[in-house]
C-alpha positions as CSV (number, residue, x, y, z in Angstrom):
1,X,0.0,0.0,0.0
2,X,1.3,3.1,-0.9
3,X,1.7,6.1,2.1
4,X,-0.6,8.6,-0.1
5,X,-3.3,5.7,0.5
6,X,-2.9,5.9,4.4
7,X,-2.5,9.8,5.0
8,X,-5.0,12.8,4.8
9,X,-3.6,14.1,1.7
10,X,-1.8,17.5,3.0
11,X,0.1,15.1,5.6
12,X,1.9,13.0,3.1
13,X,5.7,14.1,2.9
14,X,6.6,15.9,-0.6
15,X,7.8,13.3,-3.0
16,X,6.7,10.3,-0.8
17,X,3.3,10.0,-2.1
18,X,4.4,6.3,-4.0
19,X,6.5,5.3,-0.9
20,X,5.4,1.7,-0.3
21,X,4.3,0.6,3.2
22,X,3.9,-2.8,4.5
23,X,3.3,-2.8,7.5
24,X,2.3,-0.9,11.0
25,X,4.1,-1.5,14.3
26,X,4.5,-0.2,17.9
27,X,7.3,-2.2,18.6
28,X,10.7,-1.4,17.1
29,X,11.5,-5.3,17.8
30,X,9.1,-6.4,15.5
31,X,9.9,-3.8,12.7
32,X,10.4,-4.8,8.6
33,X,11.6,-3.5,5.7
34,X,8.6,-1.4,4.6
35,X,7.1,-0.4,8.1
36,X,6.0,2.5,9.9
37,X,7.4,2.9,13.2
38,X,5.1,4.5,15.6
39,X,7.4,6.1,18.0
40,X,4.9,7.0,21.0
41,X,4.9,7.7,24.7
42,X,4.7,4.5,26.8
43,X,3.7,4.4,30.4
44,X,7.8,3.7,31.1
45,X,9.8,5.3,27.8
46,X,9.3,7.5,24.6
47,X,8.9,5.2,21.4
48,X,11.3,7.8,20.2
49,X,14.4,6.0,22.1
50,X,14.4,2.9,19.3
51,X,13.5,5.2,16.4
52,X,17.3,4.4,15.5
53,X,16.8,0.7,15.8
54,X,13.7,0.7,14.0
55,X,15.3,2.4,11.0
56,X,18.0,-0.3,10.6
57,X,15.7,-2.8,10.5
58,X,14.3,-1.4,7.7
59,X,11.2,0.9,8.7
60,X,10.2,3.6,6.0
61,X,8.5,5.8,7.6
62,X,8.3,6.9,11.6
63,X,4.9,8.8,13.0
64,X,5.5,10.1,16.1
65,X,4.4,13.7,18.2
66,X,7.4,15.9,17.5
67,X,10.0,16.2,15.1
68,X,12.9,13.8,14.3
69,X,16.4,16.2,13.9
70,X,18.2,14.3,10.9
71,X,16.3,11.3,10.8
72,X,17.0,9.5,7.2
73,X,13.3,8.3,6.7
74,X,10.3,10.7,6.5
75,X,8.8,11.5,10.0
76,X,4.9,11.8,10.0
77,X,4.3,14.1,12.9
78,X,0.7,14.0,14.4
79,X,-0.3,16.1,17.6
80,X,-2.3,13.4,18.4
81,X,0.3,10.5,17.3
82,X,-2.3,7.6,18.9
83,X,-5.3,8.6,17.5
84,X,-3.2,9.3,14.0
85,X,-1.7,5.3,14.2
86,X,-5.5,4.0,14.6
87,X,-6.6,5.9,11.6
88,X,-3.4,4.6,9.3
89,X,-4.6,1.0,11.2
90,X,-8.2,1.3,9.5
91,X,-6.5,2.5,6.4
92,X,-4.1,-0.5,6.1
93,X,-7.0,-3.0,7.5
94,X,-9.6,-1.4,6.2
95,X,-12.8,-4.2,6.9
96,X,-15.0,-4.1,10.0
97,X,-17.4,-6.9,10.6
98,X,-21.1,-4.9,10.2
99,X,-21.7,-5.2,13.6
100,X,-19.4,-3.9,16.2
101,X,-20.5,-3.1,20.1
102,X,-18.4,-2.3,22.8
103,X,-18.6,-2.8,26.3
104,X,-16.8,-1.5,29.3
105,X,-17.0,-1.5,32.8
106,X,-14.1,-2.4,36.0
107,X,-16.0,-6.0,35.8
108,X,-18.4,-8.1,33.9
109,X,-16.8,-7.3,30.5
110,X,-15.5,-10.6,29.5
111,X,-18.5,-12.7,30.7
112,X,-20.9,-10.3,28.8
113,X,-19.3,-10.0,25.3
114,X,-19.1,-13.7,25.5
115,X,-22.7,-14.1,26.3
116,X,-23.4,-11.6,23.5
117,X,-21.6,-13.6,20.8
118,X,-23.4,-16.6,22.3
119,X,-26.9,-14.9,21.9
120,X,-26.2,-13.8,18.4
121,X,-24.9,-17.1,17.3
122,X,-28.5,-18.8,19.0
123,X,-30.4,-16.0,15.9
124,X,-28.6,-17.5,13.7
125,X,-25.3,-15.0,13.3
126,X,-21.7,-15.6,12.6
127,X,-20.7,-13.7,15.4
128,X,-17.3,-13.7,17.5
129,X,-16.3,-11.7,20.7
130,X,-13.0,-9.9,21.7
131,X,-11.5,-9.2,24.6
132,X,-9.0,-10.7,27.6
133,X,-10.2,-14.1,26.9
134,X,-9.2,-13.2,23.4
135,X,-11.2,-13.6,20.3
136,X,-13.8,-16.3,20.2
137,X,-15.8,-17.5,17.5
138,X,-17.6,-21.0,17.1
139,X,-15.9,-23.7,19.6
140,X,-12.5,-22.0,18.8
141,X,-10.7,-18.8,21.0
142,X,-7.5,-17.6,19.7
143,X,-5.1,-15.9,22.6
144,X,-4.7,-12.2,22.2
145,X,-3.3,-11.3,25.6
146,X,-4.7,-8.1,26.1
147,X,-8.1,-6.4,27.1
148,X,-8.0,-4.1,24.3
149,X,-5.5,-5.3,21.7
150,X,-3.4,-1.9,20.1
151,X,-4.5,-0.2,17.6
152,X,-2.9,-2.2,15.1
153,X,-3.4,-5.9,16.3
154,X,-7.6,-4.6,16.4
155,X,-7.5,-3.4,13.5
156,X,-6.1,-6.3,11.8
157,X,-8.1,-8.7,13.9
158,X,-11.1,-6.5,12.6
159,X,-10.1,-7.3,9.0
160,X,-9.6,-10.6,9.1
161,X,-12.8,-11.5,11.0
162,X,-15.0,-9.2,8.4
163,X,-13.2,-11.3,6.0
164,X,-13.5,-14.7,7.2
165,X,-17.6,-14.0,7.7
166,X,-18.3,-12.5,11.0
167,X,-21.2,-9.8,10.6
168,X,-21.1,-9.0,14.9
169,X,-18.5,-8.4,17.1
170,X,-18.7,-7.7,20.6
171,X,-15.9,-6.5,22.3
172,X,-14.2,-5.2,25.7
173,X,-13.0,-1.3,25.7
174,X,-10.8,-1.0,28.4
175,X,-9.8,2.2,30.3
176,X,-5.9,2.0,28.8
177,X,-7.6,1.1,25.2
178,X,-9.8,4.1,25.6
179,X,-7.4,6.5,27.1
180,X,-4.5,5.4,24.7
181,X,-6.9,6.0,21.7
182,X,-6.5,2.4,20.8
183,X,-10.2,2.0,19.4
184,X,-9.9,5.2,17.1
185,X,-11.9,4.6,14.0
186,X,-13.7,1.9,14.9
187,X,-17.3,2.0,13.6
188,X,-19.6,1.1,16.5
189,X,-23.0,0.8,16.4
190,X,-23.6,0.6,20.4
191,X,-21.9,0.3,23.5
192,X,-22.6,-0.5,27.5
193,X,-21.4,-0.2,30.7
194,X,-21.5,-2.2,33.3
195,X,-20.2,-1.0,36.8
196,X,-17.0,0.6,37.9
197,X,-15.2,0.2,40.9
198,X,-11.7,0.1,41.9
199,X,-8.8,-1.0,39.8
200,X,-5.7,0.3,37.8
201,X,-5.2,3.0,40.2
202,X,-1.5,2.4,39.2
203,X,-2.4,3.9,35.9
204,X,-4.8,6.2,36.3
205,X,-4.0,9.5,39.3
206,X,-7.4,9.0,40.0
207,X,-10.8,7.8,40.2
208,X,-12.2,10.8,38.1
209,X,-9.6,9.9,35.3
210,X,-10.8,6.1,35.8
211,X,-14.2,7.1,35.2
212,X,-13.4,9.7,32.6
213,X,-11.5,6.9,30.4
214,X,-14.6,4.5,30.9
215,X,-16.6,7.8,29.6
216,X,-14.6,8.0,26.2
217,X,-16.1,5.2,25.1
218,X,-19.3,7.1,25.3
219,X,-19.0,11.0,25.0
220,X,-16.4,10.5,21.9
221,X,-16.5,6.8,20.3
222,X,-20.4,5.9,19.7
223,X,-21.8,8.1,17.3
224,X,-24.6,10.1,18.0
225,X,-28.3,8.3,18.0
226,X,-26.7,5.1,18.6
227,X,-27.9,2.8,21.7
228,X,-26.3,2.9,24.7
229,X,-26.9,-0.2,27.8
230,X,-25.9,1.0,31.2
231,X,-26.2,-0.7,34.4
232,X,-27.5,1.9,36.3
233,X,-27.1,0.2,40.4
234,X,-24.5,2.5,41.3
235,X,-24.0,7.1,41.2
236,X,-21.6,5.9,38.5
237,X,-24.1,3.9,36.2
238,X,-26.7,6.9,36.4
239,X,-23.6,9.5,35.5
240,X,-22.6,7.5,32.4
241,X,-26.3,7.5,31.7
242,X,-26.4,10.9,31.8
243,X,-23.6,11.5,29.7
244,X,-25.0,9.3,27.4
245,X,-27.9,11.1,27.4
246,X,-26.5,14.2,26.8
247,X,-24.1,13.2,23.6
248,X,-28.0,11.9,22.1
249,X,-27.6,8.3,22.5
250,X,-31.0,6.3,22.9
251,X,-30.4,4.9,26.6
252,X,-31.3,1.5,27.6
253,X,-31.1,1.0,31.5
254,X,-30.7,-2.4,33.4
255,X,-30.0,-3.7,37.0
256,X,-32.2,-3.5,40.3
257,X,-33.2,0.1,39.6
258,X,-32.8,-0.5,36.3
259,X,-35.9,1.4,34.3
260,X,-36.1,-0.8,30.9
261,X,-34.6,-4.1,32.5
262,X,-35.0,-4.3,36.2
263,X,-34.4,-7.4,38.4
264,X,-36.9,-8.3,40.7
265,X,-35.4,-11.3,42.7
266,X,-33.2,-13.6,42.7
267,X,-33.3,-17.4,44.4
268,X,-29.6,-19.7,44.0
269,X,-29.9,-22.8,42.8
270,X,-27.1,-25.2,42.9
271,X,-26.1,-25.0,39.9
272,X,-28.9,-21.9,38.6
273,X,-30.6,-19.3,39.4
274,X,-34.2,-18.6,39.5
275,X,-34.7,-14.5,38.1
276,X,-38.1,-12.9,38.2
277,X,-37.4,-9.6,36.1
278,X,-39.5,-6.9,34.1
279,X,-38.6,-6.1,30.7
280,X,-40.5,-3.3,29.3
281,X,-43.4,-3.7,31.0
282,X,-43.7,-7.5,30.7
283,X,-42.5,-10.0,33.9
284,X,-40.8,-13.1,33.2
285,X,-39.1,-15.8,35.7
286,X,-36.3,-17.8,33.5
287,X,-33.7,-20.2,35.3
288,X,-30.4,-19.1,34.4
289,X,-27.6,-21.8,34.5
290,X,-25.1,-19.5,36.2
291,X,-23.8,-19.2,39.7
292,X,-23.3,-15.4,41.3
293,X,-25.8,-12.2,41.1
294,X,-22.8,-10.7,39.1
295,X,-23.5,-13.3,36.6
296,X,-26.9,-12.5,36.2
297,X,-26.4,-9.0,35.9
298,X,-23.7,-10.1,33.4
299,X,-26.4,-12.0,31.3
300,X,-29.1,-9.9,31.2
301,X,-26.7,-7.4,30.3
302,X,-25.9,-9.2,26.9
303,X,-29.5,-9.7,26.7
304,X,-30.1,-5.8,26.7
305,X,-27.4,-5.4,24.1
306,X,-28.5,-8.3,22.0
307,X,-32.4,-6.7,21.9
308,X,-30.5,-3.0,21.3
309,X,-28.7,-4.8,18.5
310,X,-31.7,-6.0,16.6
311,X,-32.3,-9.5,18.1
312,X,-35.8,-10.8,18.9
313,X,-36.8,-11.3,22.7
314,X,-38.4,-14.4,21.7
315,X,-34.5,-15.5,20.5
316,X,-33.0,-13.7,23.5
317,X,-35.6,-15.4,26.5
318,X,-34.9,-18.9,24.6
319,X,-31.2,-18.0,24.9
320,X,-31.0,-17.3,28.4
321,X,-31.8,-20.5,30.0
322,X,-28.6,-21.8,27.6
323,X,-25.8,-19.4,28.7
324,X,-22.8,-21.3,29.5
325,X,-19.8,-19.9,31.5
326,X,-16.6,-18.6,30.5
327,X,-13.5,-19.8,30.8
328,X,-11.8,-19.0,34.5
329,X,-15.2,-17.0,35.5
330,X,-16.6,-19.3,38.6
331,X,-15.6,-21.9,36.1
332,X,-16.0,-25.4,38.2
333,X,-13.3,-27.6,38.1
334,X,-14.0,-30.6,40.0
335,X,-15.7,-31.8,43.3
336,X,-14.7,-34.2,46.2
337,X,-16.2,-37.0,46.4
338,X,-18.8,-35.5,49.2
339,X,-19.3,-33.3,46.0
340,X,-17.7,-30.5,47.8
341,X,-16.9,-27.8,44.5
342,X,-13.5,-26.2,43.1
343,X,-14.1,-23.4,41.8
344,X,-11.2,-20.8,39.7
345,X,-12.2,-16.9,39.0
346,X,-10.6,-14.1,38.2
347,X,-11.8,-11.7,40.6
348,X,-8.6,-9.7,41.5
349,X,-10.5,-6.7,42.4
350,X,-12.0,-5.4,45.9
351,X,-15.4,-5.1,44.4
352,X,-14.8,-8.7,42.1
353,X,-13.4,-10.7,45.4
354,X,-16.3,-9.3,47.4
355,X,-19.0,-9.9,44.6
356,X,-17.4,-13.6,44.7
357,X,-17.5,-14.7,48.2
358,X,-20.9,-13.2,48.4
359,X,-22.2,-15.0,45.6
360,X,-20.7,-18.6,46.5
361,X,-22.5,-18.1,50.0
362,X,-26.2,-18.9,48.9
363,X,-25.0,-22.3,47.0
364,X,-23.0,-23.3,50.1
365,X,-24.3,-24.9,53.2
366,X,-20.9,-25.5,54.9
367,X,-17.6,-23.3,54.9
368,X,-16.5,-20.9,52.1
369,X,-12.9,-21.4,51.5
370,X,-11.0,-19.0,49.8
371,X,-7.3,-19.2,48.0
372,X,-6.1,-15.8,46.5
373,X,-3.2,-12.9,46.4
374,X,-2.5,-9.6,45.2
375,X,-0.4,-9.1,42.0
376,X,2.7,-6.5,42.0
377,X,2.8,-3.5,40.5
378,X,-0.4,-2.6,40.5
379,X,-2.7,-0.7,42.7
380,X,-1.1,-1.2,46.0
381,X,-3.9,0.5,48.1
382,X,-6.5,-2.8,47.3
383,X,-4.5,-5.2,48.8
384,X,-5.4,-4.6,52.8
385,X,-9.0,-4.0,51.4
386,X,-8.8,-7.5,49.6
387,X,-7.8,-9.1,52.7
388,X,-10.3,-7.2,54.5
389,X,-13.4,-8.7,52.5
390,X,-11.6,-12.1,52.7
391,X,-11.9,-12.2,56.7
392,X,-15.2,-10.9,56.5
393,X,-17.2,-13.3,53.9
394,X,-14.5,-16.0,53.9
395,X,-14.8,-18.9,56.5
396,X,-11.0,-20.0,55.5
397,X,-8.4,-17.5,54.3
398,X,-5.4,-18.7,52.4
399,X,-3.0,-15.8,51.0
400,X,-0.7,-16.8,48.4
401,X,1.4,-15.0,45.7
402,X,-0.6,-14.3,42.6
403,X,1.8,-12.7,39.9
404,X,4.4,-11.0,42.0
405,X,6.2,-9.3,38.6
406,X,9.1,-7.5,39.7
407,X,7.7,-6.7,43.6
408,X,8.8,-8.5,46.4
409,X,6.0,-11.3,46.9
410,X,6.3,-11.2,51.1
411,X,5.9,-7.8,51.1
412,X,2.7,-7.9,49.3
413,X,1.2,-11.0,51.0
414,X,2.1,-8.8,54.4
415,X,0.0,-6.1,53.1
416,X,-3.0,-8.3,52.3
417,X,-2.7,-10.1,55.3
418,X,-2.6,-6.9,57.3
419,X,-6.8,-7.4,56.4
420,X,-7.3,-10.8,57.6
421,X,-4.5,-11.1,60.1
422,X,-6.4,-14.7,61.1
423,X,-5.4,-16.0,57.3
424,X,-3.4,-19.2,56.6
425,X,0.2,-17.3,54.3
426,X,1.0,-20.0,51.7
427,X,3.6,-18.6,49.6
428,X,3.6,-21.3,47.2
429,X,0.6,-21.1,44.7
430,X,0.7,-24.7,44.1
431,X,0.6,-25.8,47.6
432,X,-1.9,-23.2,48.8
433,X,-4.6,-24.7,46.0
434,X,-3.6,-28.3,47.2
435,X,-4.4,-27.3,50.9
436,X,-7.1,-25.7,49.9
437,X,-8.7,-28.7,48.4
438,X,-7.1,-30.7,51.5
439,X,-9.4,-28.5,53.7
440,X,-12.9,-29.3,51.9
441,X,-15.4,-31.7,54.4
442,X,-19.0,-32.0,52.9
443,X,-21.1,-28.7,52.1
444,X,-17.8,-26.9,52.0
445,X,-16.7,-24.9,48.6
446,X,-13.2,-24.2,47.3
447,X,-12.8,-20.5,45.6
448,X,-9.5,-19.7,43.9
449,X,-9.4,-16.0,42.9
450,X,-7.1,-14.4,41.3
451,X,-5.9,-15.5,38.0
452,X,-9.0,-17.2,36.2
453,X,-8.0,-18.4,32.9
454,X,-4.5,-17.3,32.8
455,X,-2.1,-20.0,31.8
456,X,1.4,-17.9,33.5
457,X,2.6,-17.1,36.9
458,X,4.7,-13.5,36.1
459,X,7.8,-13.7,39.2
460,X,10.7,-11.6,38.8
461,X,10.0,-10.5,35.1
462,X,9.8,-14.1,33.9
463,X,6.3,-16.1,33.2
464,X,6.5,-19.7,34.6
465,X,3.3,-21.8,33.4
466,X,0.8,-22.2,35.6
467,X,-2.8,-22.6,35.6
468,X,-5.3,-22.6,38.8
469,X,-7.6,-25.0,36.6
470,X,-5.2,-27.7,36.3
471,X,-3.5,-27.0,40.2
472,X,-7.1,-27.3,41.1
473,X,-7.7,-30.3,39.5
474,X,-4.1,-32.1,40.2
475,X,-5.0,-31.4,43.9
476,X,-8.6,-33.1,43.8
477,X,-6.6,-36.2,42.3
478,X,-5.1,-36.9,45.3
479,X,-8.3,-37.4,47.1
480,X,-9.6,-40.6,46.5
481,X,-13.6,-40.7,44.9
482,X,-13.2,-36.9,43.5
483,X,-14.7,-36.0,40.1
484,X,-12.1,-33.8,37.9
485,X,-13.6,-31.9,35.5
């Protein structure tokens, strides 16, 4: 593709109109002959340190915020260099599948975009969803490792998916992917919001900014007369509403006070839940196979977005009753054999641990046993309040290391078990989950929280392989008459 093909025409260099590009890149590492470079800010450096590398490997052209002194390849300089690489993106990967939603929220997000793509797929779509799962479509999920992929790797993913067949998309907008302007240019066609409490407090100064990132998504990314779904439960819900509102979406409202979808009650099964709601005017009562309020809210959620998007309510209330879970959400992985549960989830989050414990207390009769840490270098300040919920809806407390990175792991298990001082520390993962499942007596239930369906342990800089799933499963082998998933 040639440059004139990617720019605004009054931003292509003089005499570089033909200049061939093949390819888009962030990381100078993974530069080619034929390449821009985007040199941008990072959270830790300037892009513009490697802009030397990057042109020995062969890149043709750099874009990045201020100008390049001497620089032997032409420098595309964009005030707003983020923004400017999502727009080349859609240029160089120019399909969209017809359909693409958005979702975001602190929690909820994964769950709801996969029960999304599983409703759309029910009416008869060819339908995917994106997010830190990573893309899904059929039986099949390819990795991604991010939330919100950059600019580039959406766009392409984008492409390829319109051109493989998929008409709807559903994916997660983070707060990074929204404040880093890595969904730029892509054509939505609704978006919703789920809930927002706290989290990435290592990124964002404060909780104003947090919100104000969630917001983006809203008050600059869906286009005006679109609809919007917002949980509306907490003074946060009812502000994006109003923002909403105010940039001339149509406004679809769910949750306990929700207005369009409102929940009426509630009752656990062991494996289900029994929910009497309103929609519109109209009561129902469906048994949802899903364990946790959250999950419910989580559901219906996708069933707001699906009926925003065009599905039927007849195909949506046949749906429900089909859901099935995502992978490392309150995903069961086995049971002793007094049918005592394991369960692995990924809430890593005040709000997510609390929503967790609270949810496996209807479906338990005997002791709720939690496994769990904090990871390093993130928010520091959640780790005491993580312990803190742990002592207070937790029978059994078990503090391990979750990802330490590059942070002392003692220190941070001493900070969470400054919470719940009463807590069993288990430094080793593995042998946490194992006592853990050593603990479990009849009407008991295993939670290990944390990591979900990650398949890495992060210590020192280096990723070691580890799953909960299989630790959780390895550990109900050893006692005799268990069922492993």
């Amino acid at each position: 593709m040639k440059l004139a093909d990617l720019l605004q025409p009054q931003a292509v260099p003089a005499g570089k109109e033909t200049l061939e590009i093949t390819g888009l890149t962030l990381d100078s590492r993974k530069v080619e002959p034929g390449f821009v470079f985007a040199a941008l800010a990072g959270v830790a450096v300037h892009g513009r340190r490697f802009i030397a590398q990057a042109v020995e490997a062969g890149a043709a052209a750099i874009l990045t915020d201020a100008p390049v002194p001497d620089c032997p390849v032409p420098v595309l300089v964009a005030e707003d260099a983020p923004a400017e690489l999502a727009r080349l993106a859609a240029n160089f990967y120019p399909k969209q599948p017809g359909h693409v939603v958005a979702i975001t929220g602190t929690n909820g997000k994964s769950s709801t975009v996969e029960f999304l793509r599983q409703i759309w797929h029910a009416a008869g779509f060819d339908a995917a969803s994106l997010g830190t799962l990573g893309v899904a479509r059929g039986q099949s999920v390819e990795t991604t490792g991010y939330t919100t992929p950059d600019s580039v790797a959406l766009h392409k993913a984008l492409d390829r998916l319109a051109r493989e067949g998929v008409t709807h998309l559903a994916m997660e907008a983070s707060s990074h992917g929204l404040k880093q302007r890595r969904m730029e240019s892509v054509t939505l066609s609704l978006a919703a919001f789920t809930n927002l409490t706290q989290d990435h407090l290592d990124y964002h100064p404060d909780f104003d900014d947090y919100f104000n990132a969630k917001a983006r998504l809203f008050t600059e990314r869906l286009p005006k007369g679109c609809p919007s779904v917002i949980n509306i439960d907490s003074p946060w819900g009812e502000r994006m509403a109003e923002l909403s509102r105010e940039t001339g979406h149509i406004v679809f409202t769910l949750g306990w006070r929700g207005q369009d979808l409102q929940i009426h009650e509630i009752t656990p099964r062991p494996a289900s839940q029994d929910v009497a709601f309103s929609w519109r005017g109209q009561d129902f009562r469906i048994d949802i196979p899903l364990v946790g309020e959250f999950q419910v809210l989580n559901a219906l959620c996708a069933a707001a977005m699906a009926w925003a998007s065009g599905i039927s309510q007849d195909v949506i209330l046949d749906s429900l009753p089909r859901l099935t879970g995502v992978a490392g959400r309150l995903e069961k992985v086995g049971e002793t054999a007094d049918r005592a549960p394991v369960l692995v989830d990924y809430a890593h989050t005040p709000d997510g641990l609390d929503k967790l414990l609270r949810a496996a207390r209807p479906h338990t009769q005997g002791r709720v046993i939690v496994v769990f840490g904090c990871g390093g270098d993130r928010d520091a300040s959640k780790r005491r309040l993580m312990g803190e919920i742990a002592a207070r809806e937790a029978d059994i407390t078990i503090v391990t290391d979750d990802n330490p990175r590059s942070e002392n792991p003692a220190l941070i298990r001493q900070a969470v078990l400054e919470g719940c001082p009463g807590a069993e520390e288990i430094a080793d993962r593995t042998t946490a989950i194992a006592r853990g499942v050593d603990l479990l007596r009849a009407g008991d239930c295993l939670l290990i929280a944390g990591k979900g369906h990650e398949t890495g342990q992060t210590v020192a800089g280096v990723v070691h392989p580890f799953d909960d799933r299989e630790e959780g499963r390895k550990a109900l082998h050893l006692r005799e008459g268990s069922h492993v998933l």
